[in-house]
C-alpha beads as a LAMMPS data file, in Angstrom:
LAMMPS data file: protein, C-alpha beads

376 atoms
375 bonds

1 atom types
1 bond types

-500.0 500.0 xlo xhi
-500.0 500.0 ylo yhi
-500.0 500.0 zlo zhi

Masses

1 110.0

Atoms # bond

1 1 1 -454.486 -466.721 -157.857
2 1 1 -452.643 -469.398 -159.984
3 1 1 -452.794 -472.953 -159.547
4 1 1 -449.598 -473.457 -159.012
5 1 1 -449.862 -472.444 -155.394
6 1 1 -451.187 -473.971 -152.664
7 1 1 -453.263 -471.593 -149.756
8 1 1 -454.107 -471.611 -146.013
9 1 1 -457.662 -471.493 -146.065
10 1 1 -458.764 -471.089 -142.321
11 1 1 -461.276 -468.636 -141.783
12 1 1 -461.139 -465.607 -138.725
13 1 1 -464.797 -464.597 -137.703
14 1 1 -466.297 -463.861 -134.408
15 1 1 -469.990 -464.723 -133.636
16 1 1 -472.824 -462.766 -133.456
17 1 1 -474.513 -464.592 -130.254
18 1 1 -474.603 -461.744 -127.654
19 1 1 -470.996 -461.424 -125.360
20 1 1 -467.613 -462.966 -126.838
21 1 1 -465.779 -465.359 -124.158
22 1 1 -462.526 -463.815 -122.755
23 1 1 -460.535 -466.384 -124.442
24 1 1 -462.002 -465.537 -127.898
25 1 1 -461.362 -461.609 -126.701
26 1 1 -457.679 -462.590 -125.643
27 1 1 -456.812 -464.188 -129.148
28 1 1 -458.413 -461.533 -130.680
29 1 1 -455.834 -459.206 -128.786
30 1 1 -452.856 -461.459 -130.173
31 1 1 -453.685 -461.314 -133.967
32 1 1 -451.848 -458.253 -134.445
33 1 1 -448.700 -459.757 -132.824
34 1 1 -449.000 -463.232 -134.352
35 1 1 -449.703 -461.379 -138.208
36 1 1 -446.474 -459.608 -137.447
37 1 1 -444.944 -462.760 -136.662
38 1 1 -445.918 -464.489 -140.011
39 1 1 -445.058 -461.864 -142.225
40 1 1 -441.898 -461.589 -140.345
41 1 1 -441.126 -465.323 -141.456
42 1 1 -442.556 -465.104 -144.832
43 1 1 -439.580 -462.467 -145.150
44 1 1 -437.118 -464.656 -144.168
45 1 1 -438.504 -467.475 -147.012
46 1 1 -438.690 -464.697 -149.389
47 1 1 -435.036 -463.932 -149.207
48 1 1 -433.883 -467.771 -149.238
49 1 1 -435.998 -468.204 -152.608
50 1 1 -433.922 -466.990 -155.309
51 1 1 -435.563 -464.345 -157.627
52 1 1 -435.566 -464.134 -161.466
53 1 1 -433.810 -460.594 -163.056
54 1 1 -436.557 -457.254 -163.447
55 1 1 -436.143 -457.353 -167.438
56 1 1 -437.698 -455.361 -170.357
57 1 1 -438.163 -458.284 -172.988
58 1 1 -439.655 -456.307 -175.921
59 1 1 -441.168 -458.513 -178.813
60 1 1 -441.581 -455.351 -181.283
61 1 1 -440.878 -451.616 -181.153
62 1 1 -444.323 -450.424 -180.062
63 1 1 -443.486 -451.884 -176.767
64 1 1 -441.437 -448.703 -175.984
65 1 1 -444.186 -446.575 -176.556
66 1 1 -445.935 -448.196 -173.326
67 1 1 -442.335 -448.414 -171.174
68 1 1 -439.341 -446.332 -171.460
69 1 1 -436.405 -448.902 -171.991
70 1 1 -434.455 -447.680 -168.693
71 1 1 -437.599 -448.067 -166.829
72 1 1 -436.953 -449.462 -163.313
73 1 1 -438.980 -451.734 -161.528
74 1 1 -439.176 -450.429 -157.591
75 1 1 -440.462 -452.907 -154.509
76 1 1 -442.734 -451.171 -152.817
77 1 1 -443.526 -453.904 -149.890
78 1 1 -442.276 -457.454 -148.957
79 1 1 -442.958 -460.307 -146.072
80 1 1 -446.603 -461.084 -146.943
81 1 1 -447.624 -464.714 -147.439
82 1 1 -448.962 -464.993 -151.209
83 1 1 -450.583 -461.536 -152.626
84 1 1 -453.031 -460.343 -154.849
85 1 1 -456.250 -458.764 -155.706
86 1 1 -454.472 -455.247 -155.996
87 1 1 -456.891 -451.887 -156.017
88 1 1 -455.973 -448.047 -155.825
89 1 1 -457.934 -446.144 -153.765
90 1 1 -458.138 -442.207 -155.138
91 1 1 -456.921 -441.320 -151.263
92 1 1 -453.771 -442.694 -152.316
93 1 1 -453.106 -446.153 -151.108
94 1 1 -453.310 -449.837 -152.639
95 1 1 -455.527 -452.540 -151.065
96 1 1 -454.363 -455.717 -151.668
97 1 1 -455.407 -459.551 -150.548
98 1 1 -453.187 -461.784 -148.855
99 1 1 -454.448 -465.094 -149.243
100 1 1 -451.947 -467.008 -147.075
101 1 1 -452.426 -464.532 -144.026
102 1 1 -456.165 -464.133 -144.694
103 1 1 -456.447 -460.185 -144.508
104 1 1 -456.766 -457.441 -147.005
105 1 1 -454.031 -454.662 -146.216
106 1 1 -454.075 -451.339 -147.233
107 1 1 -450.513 -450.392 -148.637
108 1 1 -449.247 -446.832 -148.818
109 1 1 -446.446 -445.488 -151.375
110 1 1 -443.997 -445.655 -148.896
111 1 1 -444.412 -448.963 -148.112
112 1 1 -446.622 -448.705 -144.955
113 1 1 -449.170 -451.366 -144.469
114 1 1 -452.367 -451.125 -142.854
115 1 1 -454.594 -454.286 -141.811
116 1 1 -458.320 -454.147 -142.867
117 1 1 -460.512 -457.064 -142.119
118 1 1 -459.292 -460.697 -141.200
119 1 1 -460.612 -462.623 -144.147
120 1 1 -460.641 -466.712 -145.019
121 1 1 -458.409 -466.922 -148.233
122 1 1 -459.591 -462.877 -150.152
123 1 1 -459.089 -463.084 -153.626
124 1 1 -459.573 -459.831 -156.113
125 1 1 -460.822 -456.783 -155.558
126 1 1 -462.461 -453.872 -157.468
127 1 1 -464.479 -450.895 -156.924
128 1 1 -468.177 -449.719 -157.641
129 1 1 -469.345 -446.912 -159.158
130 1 1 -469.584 -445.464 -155.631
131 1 1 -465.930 -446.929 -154.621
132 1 1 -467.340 -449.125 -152.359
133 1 1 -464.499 -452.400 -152.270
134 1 1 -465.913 -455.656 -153.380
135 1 1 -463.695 -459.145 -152.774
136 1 1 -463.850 -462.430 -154.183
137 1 1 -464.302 -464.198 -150.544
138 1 1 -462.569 -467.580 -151.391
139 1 1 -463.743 -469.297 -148.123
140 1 1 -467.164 -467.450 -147.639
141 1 1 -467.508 -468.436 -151.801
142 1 1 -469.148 -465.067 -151.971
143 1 1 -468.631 -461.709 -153.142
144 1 1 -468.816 -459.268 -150.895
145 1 1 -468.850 -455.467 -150.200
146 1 1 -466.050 -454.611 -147.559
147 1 1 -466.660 -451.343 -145.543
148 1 1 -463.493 -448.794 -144.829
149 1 1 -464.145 -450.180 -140.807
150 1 1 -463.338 -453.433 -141.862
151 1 1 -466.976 -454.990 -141.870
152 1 1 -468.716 -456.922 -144.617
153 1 1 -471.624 -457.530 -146.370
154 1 1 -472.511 -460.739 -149.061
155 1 1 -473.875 -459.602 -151.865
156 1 1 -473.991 -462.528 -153.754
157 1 1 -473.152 -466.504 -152.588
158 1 1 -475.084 -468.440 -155.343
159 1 1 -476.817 -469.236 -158.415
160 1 1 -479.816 -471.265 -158.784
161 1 1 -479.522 -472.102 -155.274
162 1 1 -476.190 -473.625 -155.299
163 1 1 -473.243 -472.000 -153.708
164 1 1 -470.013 -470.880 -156.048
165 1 1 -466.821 -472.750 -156.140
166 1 1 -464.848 -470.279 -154.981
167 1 1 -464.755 -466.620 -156.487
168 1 1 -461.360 -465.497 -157.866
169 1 1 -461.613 -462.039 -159.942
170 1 1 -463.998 -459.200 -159.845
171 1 1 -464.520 -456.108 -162.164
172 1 1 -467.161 -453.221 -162.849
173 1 1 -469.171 -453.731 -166.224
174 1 1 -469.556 -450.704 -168.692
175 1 1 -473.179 -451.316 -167.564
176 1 1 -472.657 -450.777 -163.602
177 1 1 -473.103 -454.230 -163.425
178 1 1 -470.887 -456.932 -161.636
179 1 1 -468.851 -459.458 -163.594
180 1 1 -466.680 -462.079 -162.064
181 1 1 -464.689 -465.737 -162.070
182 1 1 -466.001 -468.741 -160.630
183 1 1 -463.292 -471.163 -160.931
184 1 1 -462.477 -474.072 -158.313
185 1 1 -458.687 -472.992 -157.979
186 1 1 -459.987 -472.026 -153.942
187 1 1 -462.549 -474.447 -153.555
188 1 1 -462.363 -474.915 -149.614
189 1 1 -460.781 -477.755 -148.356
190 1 1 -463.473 -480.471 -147.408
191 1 1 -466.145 -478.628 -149.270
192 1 1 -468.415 -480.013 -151.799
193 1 1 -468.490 -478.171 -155.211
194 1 1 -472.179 -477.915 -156.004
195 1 1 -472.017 -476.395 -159.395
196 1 1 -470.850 -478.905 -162.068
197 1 1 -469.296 -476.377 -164.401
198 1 1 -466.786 -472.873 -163.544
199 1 1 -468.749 -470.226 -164.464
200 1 1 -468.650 -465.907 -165.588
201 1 1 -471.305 -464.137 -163.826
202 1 1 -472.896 -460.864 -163.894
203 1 1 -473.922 -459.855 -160.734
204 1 1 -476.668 -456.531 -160.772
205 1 1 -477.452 -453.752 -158.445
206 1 1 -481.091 -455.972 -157.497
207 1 1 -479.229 -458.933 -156.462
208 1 1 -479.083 -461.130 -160.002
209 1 1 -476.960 -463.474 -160.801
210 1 1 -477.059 -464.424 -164.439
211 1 1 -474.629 -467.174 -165.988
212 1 1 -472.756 -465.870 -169.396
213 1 1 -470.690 -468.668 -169.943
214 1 1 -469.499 -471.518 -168.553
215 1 1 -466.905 -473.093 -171.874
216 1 1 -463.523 -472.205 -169.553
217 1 1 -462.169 -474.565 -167.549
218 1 1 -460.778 -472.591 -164.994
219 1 1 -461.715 -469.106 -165.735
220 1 1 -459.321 -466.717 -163.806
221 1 1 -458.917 -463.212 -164.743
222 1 1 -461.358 -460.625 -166.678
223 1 1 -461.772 -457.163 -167.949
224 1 1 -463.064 -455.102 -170.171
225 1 1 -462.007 -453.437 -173.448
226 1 1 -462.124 -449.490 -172.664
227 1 1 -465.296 -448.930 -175.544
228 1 1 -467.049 -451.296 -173.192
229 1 1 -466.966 -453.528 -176.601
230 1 1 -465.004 -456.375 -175.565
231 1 1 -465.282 -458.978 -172.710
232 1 1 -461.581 -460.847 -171.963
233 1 1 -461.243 -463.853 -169.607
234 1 1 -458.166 -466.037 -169.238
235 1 1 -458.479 -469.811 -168.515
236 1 1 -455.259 -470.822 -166.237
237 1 1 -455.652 -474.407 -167.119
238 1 1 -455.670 -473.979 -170.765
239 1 1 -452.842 -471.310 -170.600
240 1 1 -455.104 -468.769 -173.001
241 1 1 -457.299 -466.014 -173.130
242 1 1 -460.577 -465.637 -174.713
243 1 1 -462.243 -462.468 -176.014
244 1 1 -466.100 -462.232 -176.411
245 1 1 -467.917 -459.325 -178.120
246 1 1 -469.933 -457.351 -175.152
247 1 1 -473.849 -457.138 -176.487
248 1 1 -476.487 -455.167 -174.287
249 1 1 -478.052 -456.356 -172.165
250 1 1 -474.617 -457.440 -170.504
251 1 1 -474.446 -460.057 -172.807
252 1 1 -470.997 -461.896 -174.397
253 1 1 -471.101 -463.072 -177.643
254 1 1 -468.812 -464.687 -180.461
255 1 1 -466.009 -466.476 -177.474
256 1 1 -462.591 -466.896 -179.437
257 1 1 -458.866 -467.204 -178.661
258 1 1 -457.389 -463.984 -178.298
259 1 1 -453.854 -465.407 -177.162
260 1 1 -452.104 -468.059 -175.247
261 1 1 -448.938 -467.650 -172.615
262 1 1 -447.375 -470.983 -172.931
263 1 1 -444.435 -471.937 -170.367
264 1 1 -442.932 -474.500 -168.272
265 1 1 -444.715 -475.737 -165.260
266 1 1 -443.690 -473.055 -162.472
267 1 1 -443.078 -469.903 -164.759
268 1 1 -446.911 -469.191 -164.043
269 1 1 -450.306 -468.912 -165.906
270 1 1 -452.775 -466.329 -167.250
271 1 1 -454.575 -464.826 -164.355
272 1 1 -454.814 -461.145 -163.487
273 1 1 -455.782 -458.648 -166.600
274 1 1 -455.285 -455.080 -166.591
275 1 1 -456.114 -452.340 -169.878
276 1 1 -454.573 -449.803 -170.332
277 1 1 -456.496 -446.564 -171.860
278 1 1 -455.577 -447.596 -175.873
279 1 1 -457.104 -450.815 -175.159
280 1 1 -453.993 -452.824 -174.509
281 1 1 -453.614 -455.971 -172.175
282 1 1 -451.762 -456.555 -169.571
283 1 1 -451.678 -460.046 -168.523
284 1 1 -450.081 -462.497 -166.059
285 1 1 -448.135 -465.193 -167.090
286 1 1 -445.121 -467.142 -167.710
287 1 1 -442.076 -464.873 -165.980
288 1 1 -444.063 -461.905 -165.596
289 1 1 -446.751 -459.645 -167.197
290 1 1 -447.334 -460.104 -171.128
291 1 1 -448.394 -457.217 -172.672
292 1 1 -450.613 -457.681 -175.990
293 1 1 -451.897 -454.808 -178.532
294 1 1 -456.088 -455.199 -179.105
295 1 1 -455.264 -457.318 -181.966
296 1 1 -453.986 -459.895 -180.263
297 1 1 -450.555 -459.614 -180.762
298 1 1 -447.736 -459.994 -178.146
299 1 1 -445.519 -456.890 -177.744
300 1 1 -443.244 -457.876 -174.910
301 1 1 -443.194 -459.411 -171.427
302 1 1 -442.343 -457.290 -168.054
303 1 1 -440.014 -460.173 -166.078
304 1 1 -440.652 -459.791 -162.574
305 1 1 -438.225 -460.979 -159.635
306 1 1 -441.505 -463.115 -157.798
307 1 1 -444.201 -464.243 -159.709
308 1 1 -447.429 -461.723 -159.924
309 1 1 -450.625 -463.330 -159.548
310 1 1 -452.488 -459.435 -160.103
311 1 1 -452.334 -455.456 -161.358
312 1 1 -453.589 -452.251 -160.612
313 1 1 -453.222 -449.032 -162.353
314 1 1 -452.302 -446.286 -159.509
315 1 1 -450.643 -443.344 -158.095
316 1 1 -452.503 -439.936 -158.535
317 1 1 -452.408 -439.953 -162.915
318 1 1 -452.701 -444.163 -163.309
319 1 1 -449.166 -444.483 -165.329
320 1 1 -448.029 -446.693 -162.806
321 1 1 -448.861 -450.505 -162.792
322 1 1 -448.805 -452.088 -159.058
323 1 1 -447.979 -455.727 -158.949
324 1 1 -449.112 -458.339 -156.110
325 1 1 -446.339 -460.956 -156.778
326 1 1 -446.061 -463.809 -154.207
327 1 1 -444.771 -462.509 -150.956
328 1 1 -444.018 -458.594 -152.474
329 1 1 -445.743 -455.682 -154.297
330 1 1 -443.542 -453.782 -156.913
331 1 1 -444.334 -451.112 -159.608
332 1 1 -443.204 -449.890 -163.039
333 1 1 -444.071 -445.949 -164.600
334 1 1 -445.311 -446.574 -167.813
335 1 1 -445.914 -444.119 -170.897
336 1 1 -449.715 -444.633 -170.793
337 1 1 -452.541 -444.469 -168.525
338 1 1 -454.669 -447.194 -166.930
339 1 1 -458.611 -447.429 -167.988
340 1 1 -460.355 -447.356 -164.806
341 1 1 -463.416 -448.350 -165.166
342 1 1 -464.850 -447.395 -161.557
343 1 1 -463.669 -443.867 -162.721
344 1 1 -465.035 -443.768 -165.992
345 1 1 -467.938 -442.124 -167.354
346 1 1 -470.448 -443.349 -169.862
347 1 1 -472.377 -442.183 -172.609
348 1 1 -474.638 -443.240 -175.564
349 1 1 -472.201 -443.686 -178.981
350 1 1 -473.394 -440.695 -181.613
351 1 1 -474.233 -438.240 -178.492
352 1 1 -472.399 -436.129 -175.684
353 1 1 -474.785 -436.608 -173.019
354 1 1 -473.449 -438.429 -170.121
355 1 1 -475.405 -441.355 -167.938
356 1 1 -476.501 -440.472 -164.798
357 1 1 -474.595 -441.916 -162.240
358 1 1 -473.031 -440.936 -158.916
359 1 1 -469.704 -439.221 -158.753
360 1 1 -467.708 -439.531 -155.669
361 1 1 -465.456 -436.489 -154.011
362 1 1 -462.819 -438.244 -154.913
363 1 1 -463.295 -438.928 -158.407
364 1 1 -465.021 -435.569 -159.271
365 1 1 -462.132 -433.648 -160.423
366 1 1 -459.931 -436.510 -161.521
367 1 1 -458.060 -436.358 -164.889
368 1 1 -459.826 -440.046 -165.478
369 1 1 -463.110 -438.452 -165.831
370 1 1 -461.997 -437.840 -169.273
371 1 1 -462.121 -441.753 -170.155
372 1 1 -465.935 -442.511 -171.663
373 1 1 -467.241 -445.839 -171.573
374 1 1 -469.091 -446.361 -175.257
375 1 1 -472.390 -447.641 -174.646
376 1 1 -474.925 -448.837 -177.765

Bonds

1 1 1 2
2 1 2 3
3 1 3 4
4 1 4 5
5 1 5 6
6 1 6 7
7 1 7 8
8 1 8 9
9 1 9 10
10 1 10 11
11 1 11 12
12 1 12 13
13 1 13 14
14 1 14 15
15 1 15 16
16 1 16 17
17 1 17 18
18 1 18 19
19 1 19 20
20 1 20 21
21 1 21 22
22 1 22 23
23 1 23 24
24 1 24 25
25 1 25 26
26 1 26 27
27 1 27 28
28 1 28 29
29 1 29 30
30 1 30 31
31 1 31 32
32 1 32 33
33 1 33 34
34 1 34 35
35 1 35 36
36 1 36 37
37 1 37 38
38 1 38 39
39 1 39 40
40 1 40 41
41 1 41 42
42 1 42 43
43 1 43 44
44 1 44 45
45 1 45 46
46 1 46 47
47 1 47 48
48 1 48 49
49 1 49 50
50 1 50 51
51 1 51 52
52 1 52 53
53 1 53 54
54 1 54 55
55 1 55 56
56 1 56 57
57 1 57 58
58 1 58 59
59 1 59 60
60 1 60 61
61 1 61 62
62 1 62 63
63 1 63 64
64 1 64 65
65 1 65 66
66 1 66 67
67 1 67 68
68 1 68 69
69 1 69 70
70 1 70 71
71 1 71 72
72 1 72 73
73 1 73 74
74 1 74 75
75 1 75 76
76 1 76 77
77 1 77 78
78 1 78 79
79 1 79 80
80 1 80 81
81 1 81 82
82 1 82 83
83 1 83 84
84 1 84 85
85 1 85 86
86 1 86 87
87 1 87 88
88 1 88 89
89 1 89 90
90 1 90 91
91 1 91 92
92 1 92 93
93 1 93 94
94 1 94 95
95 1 95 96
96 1 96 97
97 1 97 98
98 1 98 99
99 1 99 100
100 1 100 101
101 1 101 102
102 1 102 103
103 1 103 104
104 1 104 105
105 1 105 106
106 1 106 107
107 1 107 108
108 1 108 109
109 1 109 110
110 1 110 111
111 1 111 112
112 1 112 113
113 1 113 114
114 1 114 115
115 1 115 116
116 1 116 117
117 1 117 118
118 1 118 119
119 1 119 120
120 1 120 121
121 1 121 122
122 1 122 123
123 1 123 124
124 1 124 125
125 1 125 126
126 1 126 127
127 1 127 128
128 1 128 129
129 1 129 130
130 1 130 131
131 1 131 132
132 1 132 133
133 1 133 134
134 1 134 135
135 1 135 136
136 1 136 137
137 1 137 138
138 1 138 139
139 1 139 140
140 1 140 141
141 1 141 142
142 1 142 143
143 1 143 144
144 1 144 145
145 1 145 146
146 1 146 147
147 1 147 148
148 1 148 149
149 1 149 150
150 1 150 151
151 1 151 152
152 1 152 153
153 1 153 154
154 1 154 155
155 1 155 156
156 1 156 157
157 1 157 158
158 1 158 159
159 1 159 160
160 1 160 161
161 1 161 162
162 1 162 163
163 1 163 164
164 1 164 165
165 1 165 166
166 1 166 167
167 1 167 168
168 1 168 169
169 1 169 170
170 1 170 171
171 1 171 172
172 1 172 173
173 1 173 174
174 1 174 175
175 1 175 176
176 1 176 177
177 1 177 178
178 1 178 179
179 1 179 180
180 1 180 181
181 1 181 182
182 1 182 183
183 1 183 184
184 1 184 185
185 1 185 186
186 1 186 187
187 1 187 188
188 1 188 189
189 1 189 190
190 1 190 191
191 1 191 192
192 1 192 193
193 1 193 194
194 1 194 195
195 1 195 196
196 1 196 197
197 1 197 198
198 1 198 199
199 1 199 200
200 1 200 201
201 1 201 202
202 1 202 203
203 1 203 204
204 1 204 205
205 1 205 206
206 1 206 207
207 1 207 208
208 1 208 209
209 1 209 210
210 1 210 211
211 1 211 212
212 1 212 213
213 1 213 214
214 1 214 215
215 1 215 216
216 1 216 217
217 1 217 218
218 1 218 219
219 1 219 220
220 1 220 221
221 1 221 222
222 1 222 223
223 1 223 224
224 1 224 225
225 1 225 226
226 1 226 227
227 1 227 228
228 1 228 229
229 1 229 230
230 1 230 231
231 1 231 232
232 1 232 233
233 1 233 234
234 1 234 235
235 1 235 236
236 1 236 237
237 1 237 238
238 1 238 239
239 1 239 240
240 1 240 241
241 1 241 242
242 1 242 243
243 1 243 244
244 1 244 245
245 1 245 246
246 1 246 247
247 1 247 248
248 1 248 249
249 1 249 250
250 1 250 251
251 1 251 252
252 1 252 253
253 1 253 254
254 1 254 255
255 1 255 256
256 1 256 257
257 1 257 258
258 1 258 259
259 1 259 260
260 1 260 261
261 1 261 262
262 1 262 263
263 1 263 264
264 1 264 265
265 1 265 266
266 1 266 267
267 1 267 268
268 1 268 269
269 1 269 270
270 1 270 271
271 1 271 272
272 1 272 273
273 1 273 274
274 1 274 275
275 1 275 276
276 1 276 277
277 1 277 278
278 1 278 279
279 1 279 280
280 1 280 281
281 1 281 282
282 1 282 283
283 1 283 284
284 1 284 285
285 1 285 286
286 1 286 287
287 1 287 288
288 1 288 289
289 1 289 290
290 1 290 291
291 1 291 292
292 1 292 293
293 1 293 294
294 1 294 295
295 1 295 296
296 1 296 297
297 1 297 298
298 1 298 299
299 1 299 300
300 1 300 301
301 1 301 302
302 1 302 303
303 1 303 304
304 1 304 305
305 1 305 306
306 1 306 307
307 1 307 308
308 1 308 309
309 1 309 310
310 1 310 311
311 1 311 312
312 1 312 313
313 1 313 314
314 1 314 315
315 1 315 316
316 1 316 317
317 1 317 318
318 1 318 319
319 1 319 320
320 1 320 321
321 1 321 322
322 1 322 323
323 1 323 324
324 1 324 325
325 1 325 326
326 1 326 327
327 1 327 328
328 1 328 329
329 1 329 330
330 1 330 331
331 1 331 332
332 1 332 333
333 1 333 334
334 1 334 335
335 1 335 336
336 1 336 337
337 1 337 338
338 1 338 339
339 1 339 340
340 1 340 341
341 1 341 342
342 1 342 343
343 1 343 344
344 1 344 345
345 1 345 346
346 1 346 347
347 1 347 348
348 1 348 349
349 1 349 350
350 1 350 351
351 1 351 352
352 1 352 353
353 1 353 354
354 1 354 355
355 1 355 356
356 1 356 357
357 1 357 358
358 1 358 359
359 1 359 360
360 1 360 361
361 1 361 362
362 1 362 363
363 1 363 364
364 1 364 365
365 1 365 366
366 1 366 367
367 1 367 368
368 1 368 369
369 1 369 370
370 1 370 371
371 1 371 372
372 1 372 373
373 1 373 374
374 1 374 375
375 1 375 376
């Protein structure tokens, strides 16, 4: 999310105490109706707002290589309330978060939708190893595993014994692990932040939460150089993004500026990062997505008509890039393919045998297998 926005943050749960009253049953009967209502006027403000030009702003030639110059940017669903949090499933659909009508959606190609689970405020989303989705619960300041019936589980809620501020972006480690952002850009309304500082976490399969930094002062979105190498995280308040070296035992190391995305005061911040497979960044900010080469420089910006907040590589070979972007999702072809790194297999640097790890039907025959995460 970007702090520029302000979200609804009123949570939908029923209880667990034995028989649910027939009023609670009767509302529960009108949420379909009264979601179709909101997103019908969410629509309506979504056409009144005007929207900036789709652009190709190149700031050198290798640009190109990544996206053809006639490249066309294509909406592939509007009405929502404010989205992001954008994963593909292998089955061939998008989950995204909508943080204003407090669901995650399932979004097909052809612009179908699909509710999941009624959610207070869901923020980003990734996969496991086993493609089991895991959300940044903004209200519940958790992070939890979300079935495919729409049920949940929290795997983690706190460190030390004090609860997060309020989750914001997830991703899968090159060591199975769990990393994500702790900022207070969702702290609940009313709530008390226990945790003096905005943290990075790694979260492992036992349950551990382990603090790797805590120098950003918002600390928004993350991911991970495809060598498994390179930690980023972008700090929304300071309008940068920080690279650490990635030492095992899940350890960062060496924090620097990689870049910053300076811009006026509603043209947006860093917050969502995608990689593609050469180790390029794609990164919110001002106008759009800025795309940077692993050096650090910028190549060009992709202007997009609502501001994205998120990215996901998809479709069946990853060259397209899906963007949640305020009340829409649109996506762009590009030249390259996505790193996945829910899809991607690891192995030892200097030898060809692979980790053991589980391989899902989904994933066992796809062309990302050929990605290898490079593990010391």
């Amino acid at each position: 999310m970007t702090i520029e926005r302000t979200s609804l943050r009123s949570c939908l749960s029923v209880g667990n105490e034995g028989r649910v009253s027939e009023k609670v049953a009767r509302a529960k009967l009108l949420l379909p109706a009264l979601s179709l209502a909101v997103l019908a006027m969410a629509g309506v403000a979504a056409q009144e707002k005007p929207l900036r030009r789709f652009e190709l702003r190149a700031e050198c030639p290798t640009f190109w290589k990544l996206i053809a110059r006639r490249e066309k940017l294509q909406r592939v669903a509007t009405g929502f309330g404010f989205t992001e949090g954008p994963v593909w499933d292998p089955r061939g659909f998008l989950y995204i978060s909508d943080e204003t009508l407090n669901q995650i959606f399932r979004i097909y190609p052809d612009g179908h939708r699909e509710g999941l689970i009624h959610l207070g405020d869901p923020d980003g989303n990734t996969f496991d190893r086993d493609l089991n989705l895991l959300d940044c619960a903004s209200v519940l300041r958790a992070i939890i595993r979300v079935t495919s019936k729409g049920q949940y589980h929290v795997l983690a809620d706190r460190y030390e014994g004090k609860k997060f501020n309020s989750p914001n972006d997830v991703v899968l480690g090159p060591d199975d692990a769990v990393y994500f952002t702790d900022p207070t850009l969702d702290l609940p309304k009313g709530e008390k932040q226990e945790l003096p500082f905005q943290g990075v976490y790694r979260l492992d399969a036992r349950g551990e939460v382990r603090l790797l930094t805590r120098d950003l002062a918002q600390p928004n979105g993350l991911a991970f150089s495809p060598d498994g190498r390179r930690l980023y995280v972008d700090d929304s308040e300071h309008r940068d993004i920080r690279v650490y070296d990635f030492l095992p035992p899940g350890t960062p190391a060496n924090g620097r500026q990689f870049g910053r995305e300076p811009g006026g005061p509603n043209d947006g911040v860093p917050d969502g990062i995608r990689v593609d497979r050469s180790g390029n960044l794609y990164v919110t900010g001002p106008l759009g997505i800025w795309v940077w080469d692993p050096a650090g420089h910028h190549l060009g910006t992709i202007v997009v008509p609502e501001q994205p907040a998120n990215m996901a590589w998809g479709d069946p070979d990853y060259h397209t890039l899906y963007f949640t972007a305020s009340t829409s999702v649109y996506r762009l072809r590009t030249r390259i393919q996505g790193f996945i790194p829910y899809l991607s297999r690891r192995r030892r640097v200097g030898s060809t045998k692979l980790g053991n790890h589980h391989h899902s039907a989904a994933s066992s025959s796809h062309p990302q297998r050929a990605f290898e995460w490079q593990v010391v």
